[in-house]
C-alpha positions in Angstrom: 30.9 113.3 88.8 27.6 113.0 89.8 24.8 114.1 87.6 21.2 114.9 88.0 17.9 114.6 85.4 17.8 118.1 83.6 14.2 119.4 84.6 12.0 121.0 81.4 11.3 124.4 83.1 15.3 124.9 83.1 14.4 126.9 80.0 14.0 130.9 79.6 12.6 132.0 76.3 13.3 135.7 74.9 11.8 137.8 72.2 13.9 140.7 70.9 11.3 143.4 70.7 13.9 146.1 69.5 15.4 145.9 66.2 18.4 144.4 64.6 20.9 146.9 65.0 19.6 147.1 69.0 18.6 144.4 70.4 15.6 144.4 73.2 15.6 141.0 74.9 12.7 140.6 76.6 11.8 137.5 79.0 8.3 136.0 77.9 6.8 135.2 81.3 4.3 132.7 81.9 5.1 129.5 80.4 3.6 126.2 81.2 5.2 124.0 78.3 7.9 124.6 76.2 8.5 122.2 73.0 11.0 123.0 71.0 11.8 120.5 67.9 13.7 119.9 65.0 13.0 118.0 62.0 15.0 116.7 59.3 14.4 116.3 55.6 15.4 113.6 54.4 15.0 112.5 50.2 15.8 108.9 48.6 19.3 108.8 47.3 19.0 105.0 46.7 22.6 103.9 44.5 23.1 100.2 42.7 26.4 100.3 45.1 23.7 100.0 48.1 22.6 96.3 46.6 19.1 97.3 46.9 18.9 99.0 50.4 17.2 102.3 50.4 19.9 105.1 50.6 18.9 108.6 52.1 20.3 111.8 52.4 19.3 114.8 54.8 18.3 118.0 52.4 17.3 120.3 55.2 16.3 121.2 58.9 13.2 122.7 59.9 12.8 124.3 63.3 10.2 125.0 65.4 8.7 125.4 69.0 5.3 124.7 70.7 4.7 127.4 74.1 1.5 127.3 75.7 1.6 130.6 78.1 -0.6 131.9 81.0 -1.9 135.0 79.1 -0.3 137.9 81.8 -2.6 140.9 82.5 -1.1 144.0 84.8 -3.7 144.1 87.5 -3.4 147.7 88.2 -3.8 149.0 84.3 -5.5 146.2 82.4 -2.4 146.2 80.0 -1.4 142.5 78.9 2.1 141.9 79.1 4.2 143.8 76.5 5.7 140.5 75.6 2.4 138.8 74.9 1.1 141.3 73.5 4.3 141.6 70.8 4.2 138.3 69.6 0.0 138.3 69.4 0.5 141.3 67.1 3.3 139.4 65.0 1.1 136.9 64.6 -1.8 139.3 62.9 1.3 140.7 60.7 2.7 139.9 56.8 6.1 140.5 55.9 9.0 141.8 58.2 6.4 142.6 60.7 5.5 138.8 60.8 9.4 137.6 62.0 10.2 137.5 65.1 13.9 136.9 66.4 13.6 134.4 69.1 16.2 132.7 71.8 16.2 130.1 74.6 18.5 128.4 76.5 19.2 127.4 79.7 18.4 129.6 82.4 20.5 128.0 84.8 24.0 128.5 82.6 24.4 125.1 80.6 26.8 126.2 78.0 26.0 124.1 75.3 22.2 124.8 75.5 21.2 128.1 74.1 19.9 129.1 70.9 18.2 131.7 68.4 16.8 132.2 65.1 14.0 133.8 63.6 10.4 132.8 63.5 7.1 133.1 62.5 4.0 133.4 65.1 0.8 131.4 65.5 -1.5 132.9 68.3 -3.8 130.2 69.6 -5.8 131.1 72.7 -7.4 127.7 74.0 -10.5 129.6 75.4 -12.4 127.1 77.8 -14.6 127.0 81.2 -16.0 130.3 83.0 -13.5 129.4 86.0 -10.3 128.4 83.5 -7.2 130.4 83.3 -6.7 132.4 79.9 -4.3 130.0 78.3 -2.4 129.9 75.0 -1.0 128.2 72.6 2.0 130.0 70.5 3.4 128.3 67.9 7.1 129.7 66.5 7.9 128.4 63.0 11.2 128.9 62.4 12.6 130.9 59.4 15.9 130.1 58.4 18.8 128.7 60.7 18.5 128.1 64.2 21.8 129.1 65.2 23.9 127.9 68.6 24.8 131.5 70.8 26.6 131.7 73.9 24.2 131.4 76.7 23.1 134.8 78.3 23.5 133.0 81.7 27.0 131.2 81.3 29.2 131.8 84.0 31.5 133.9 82.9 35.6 132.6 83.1 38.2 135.0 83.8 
């Protein structure tokens, strides 16, 4: 077997602008970085049986991912991207309207690389320089589990 290095931009990120009961996955386009993370927490759980090593144990998982986006604008109408323009209004919202079901995985079918939970939204435009492009900065704070799906681009086997 020969294998390759996995490249970052093999990732496709979706936003389900329907509801629960009926999904809407939606592409968001214009993505420059993607960061996704998970951190543990981890608290002392130290025992005289550990002869004086430090003992821990993990208590929880947070998730969370870092997108910095090309801000998309339909030339024609002067609409920005329905996407976009979902998540910027998520992150203006409180309660329900504040959550936003989330998935990425890999766009090229890895089956062991595709993911989803629920997050909350930080809009960050970066502003800048008369000639820069409109860039920013969402931040997806996960709520809850991030759960492993079967990718939307698997091959599917008879």
């Amino acid at each position: 077997m020969s294998e390759v290095t996995a490249l970052a931009r093999r990732y496709a990120i979706e936003v389900n602008t329907g509801t629960a009961e009926t999904p809407t996955w939606s592409r968001l386009l214009g993505v420059r970085e993607f960061s996704p993370t998970i951190e543990p927490t981890h608290e002392d759980d130290s025992l005289y049986e550990h002869d004086g090593w430090v003992g821990n144990v993990r208590t929880g998982l947070a998730w969370s991912a870092e997108v910095v986006i090309s801000h998309r604008v339909d030339a024609a109408t002067g609409a920005y991207n329905s996407v976009h323009r979902h998540l910027r209004n998520s992150a203006m919202a409180f309660g329900a309207g504040s959550l936003v079901p989330i998935r990425y995985f890999d766009r090229n079918g890895a089956v062991d690389d595709a993911w989803e939970g629920e997050a909350l939204v930080t809009w960050e435009p970066e502003g800048g320089e008369h000639t820069n492009p409109d860039r920013v900065t969402v931040t997806l704070t996960g709520n809850g589990p991030l759960v492993a799906i079967t990718n939307p681009t698997a091959p599917v086997t008879p």
